[in-house]
Every structure is written in C-alpha cells, then in structure tokens.
N, C-alpha and C positions, 0 to 999 in steps of 0.2 A: 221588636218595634223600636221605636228610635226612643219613644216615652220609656220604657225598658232604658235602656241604653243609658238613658238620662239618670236617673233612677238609682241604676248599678254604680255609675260615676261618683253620683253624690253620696251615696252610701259608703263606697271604695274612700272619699274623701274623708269624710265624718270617723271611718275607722281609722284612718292614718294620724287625721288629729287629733283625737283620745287618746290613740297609743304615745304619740310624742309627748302629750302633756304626762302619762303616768308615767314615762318615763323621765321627765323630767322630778315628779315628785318622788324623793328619796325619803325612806325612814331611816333612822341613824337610831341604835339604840347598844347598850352594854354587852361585848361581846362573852363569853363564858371565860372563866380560868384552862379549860381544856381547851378553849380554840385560839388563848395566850399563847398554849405550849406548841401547838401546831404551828405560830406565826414564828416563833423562834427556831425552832425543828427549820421549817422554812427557808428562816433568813442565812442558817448557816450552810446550806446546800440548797439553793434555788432549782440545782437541775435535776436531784433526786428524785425516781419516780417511788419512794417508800410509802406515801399518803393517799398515791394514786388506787383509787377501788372501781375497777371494771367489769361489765356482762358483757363477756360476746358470743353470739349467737349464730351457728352457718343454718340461712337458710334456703333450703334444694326448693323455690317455688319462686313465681313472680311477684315483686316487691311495687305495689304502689308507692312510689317516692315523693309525691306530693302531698298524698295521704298521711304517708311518714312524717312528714316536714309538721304536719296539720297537728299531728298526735303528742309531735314533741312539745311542737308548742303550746298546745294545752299543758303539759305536764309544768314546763318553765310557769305558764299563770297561774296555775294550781301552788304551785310549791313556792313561798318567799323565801326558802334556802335556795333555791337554784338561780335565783337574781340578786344573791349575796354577792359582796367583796369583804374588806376588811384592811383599817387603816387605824392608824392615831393621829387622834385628835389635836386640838390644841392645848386645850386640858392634860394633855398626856396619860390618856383614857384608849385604851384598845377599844373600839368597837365594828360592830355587825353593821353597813348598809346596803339597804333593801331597796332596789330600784321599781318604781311601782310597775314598770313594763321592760320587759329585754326580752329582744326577738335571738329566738335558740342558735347554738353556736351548731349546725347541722354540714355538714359535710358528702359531698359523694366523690367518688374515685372511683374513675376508670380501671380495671385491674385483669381487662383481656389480655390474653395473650402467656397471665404469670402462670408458673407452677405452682402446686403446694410449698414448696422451700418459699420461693419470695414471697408468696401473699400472703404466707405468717410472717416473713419481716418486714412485710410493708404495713401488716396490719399491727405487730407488735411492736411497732416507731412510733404508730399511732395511741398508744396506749401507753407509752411511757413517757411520752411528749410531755416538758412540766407544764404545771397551773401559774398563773400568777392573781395571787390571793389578792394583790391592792387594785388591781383593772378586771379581772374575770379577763372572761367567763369562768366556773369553778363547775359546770355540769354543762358536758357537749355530747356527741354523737356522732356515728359516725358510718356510711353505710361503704361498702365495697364491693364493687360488682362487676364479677368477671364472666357472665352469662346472663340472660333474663331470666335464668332459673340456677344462677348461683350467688350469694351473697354472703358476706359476714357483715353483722353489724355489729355495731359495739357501743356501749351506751358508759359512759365513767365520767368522774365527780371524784372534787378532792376530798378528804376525812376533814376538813376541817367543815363540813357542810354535810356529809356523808358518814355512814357505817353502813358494814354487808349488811346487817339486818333489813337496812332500809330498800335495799338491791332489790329483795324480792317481789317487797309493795310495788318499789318505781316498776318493775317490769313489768305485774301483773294490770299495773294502769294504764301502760304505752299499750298492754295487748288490749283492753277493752277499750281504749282511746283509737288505735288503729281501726277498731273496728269498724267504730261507727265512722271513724274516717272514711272509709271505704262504701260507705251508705248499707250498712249490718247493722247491728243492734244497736240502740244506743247504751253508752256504758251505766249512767247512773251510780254513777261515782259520789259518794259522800262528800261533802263541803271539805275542802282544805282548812287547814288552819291558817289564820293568817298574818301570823307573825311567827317570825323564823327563831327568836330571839330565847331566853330564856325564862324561867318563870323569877316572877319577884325576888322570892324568896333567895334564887340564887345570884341574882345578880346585885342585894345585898352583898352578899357573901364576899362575890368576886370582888366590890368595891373594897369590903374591909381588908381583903389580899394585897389587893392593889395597892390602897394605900400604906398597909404595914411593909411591903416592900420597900416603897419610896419612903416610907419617909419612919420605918421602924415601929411604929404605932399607929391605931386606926383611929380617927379626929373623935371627940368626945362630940357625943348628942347634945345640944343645946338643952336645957331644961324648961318644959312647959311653962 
C-alpha cells in the first residue's frame, strides 16, 4: 500500500542518516607497538602481499549475494577492527581510527567462461592485491562466480587488524550471519567488543616505547 511504501521510505531514510553520522564519528586511540611494526614492515614495501591473511572457499551450490553482502556487513558492525585505518598524529603518536560506520569493501566478478588455470589467477590477483593501512579498507571480500553453482569466495584482512586465529571465529560468524541472512536461524551471536584498540595497560607500555625511542628516555611522572 502506498502508507507501506511511505513507511519503507522513511525508514530507508532514517538508516542512511545514522549510518552517515556513525560514520562520520571517528574514535582515534593508541595504536599497539606490534601494529608500529606492521606500519613500518608496510611502509618499506607497500605492494608486498606478506601481511595479507585469506579464507577462500569453493563453493559447488547457489550463493545468495545480497544475503552475502547482508552477512558481511554485520560482521564490519560487529568487529571495530574491521573499520580500522592507521595514521600519525600530530603528536607524532601512531594510532588506531575506528570509523563508527563503514559500509564492506564486497566485491563480485563475473568469472564464466574461465578454466581452473585462470580462476586461480584471477582469484589469487585478488588476494595479493595490497591493503593501504592509512585509507582502508583493511577487511574485504570477495565472491567469483563462474556458474550459479560455482563460486569461490575469499574473505582477507591485513595482520595488522588480523591473525589466522581470528580466521576461524570471522568465518564461523559470516556462516551463522549468512544464515539468518537468508531467513534460517537466527545467529545469536555474542556482543562484539567494542573497541579494537588495546588494553590500558599496554598502551602504557607502547607510550613509554614510544617515547624512549624519540627521545631516549620515557618523561618522568609528575608527583602527586
């Protein structure tokens, strides 16, 4: 009905402007001494793909791709690592910023017609492709489909936001997240956390790195 219609509109509305404002609100906070080394590692070969960590997956069945698109992007609002960058400051402070919204870096490709030889080098171009840690995105996806019942997907994220460890959580979340995409179960999925960032205590630590870097010594505490 048209009241419907209206309805949908303004809902369709209301989310596009929340999404724009969260993503305009950035948290900015102390990046790790390991995700230091990762920016330097980085900066001396940009096109290296050595930090690059991928799942991919052939699968022989028909792929809901809106679905897909649906599942990834829950996983991007779930996880404030996967809406990382990484910069310095004016302080001369490496840190971690956490964009409150960033819609998934998703991908599909037409791939009829390839054989096995090319759709592994079209899909592992895809997979070597570097990150750029100061713009992102630093977690995309990727799906390739050369039949309605052939695909590979590939889902990768740089180390400096990533480890395999974490592979196997991300993928078993995409698969309860697909699901319910698809109107299945719902996932019931545990609360993310929601800061990507470090715990206190280390980002103590990193600072007094930091600073005994620059400047040889870490500043004396003020006295109560």
């Amino acid at each position: 009905s048209a009241r419907s219609a209206e309805m949908s509109r303004h809902r369709d509305e209301l989310v596009t402007l929340l999404r724009a404002r969260a993503a305009a609100a950035e948290t900015v906070t102390p990046a790790t001494l390991g995700q230091q080394t990762h920016w330097f590692n980085h900066q001396a070969d940009p096109d290296s793909p050595a930090y690059n960590i991928a799942f991919t997956v052939r699968v022989h069945s028909p792929v809901d791709a809106a679905a897909l698109r649906q599942a990834l992007q829950a996983l991007v609002d779930r996880h404030a690592a996967f809406r990382s960058t990484f910069a310095w400051n004016a302080d001369s402070e490496f840190v971690q910023k956490v964009a409150g919204w960033k819609a998934v870096a998703f991908t599909q490709s037409n791939c009829a017609g390839l054989d096995d030889a090319n759709l592994l080098a079209t899909v592992t171009a895809g997979v070597l492709a570097p990150f750029d840690l100061e713009n992102g995105p630093l977690f995309r996806a990727a799906l390739y489909t050369r039949a309605a019942d052939d695909h590979v997907l590939v889902v990768s994220a740089h180390h400096i936001i990533f480890d395999g460890g974490s592979m196997f959580k991300t993928v078993a979340e995409l698969r309860a997240l697909y699901v319910e995409a698809t109107g299945g179960e719902r996932s019931n999925l545990p609360r993310a956390r929601l800061h990507a960032s470090a715990p206190t205590r280390r980002r103590r630590r990193w600072r007094a790195a930091s600073w005994s870097v620059r400047h040889r010594s870490p500043p004396r505490r003020a006295r109560a």
